[in-house]
C-alpha angles and dihedrals in degrees: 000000000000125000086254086073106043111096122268125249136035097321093124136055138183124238122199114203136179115247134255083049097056087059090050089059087047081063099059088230097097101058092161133083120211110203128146098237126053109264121209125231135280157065115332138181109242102228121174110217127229098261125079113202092227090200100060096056080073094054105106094230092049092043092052100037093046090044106159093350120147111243097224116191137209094001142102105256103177146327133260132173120235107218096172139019115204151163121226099247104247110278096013124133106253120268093231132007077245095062116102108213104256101013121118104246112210108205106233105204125173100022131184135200109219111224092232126030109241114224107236135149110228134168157200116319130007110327138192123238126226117243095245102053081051087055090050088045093046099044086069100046095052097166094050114118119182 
C-alpha cells in the first residue's frame, strides 16, 4: 500500500515509547500504555524511543515478555490502534500488571509488527507523521486498511 492510498487528514499519530516497553507491545502481552495525560483514540505508529530503562529489563514481567527480542531504537517499529483511554478508580486493583497507579492507560488493541524497523525521530506527546515515513510503514503492511 503506497501513501497515495492511506486516507487524508489527521487520522494517524505517532507514539514514542521507551524500550524495552515498545518490544513488550510487539508481544502482544503489554496491551496497556501507561502516559501522564488522556490520549484519544485512534490508530498510532508504534515508535521505540531512543532511551532503554535499563532497570526495567530486570523486572520479571518485562524479562520474560521481551525474551530474545531485539531491543530497536528510534525507529517505528509497528502500528496499534487505541480504543480507550482510562484511570485506574482510586483503590481499585490495576487493570493490567502493565498499569502504573495514576497514569492514564491507553488500551493498544490490533496491533502489528512491522518486518523491518523504520528509522524515524519522535517525540514527546502525540505526534504527527510525515507522509513519506507512512509510506515506508505501509509499504510493508500491504493488506492493512484503517
Amino acid at each position: 500500500m503506497s501513501a497515495l492510498t492511506l486516507p487524508e487528514g489527521d487520522w494517524i499519530r505517532g507514539i514514542s515509547i521507551k524500550q524495552p516497553y515498545a518490544a513488550a507491545i510487539l508481544t502482544g502481552a503489554k496491551t496497556i500504555e501507561n502516559r501522564p495525560r488522556p490520549w484519544r483514540t485512534g490508530w498510532v505508529l508504534l515508535h521505540a524511543g531512543q532511551q532503554i530503562d535499563k532497570p526495567a529489563l530486570r523486572l520479571p514481567l518485562v524479562a520474560r515478555t521481551i525474551r530474545d527480542r531485539a531491543l530497536v531504537t528510534g525507529a517505528v517499529v509497528g502500528i496499534g490502534r487505541i480504543t480507550g483511554c482510562h484511570q485506574d478508580p482510586d483503590a481499585a486493583p490495576p487493570c493490567s500488571p502493565w498499569a502504573h497507579p495514576g497514569a492514564w492507560h491507553l488500551v493498544l488493541v490490533d496491533v502489528q509488527e512491522l518486518p523491518l524497523p523504520v528509522p524515524a525521530r519522535g517525540q514527546l506527546g502525540p505526534w504527527r507523521p510525515t507522509t513519506d515515513l507512512l509510506g515506508q510503514v505501509f509499504q510493508q503492511l500491504p493488506g492493512f486498511r484503517p
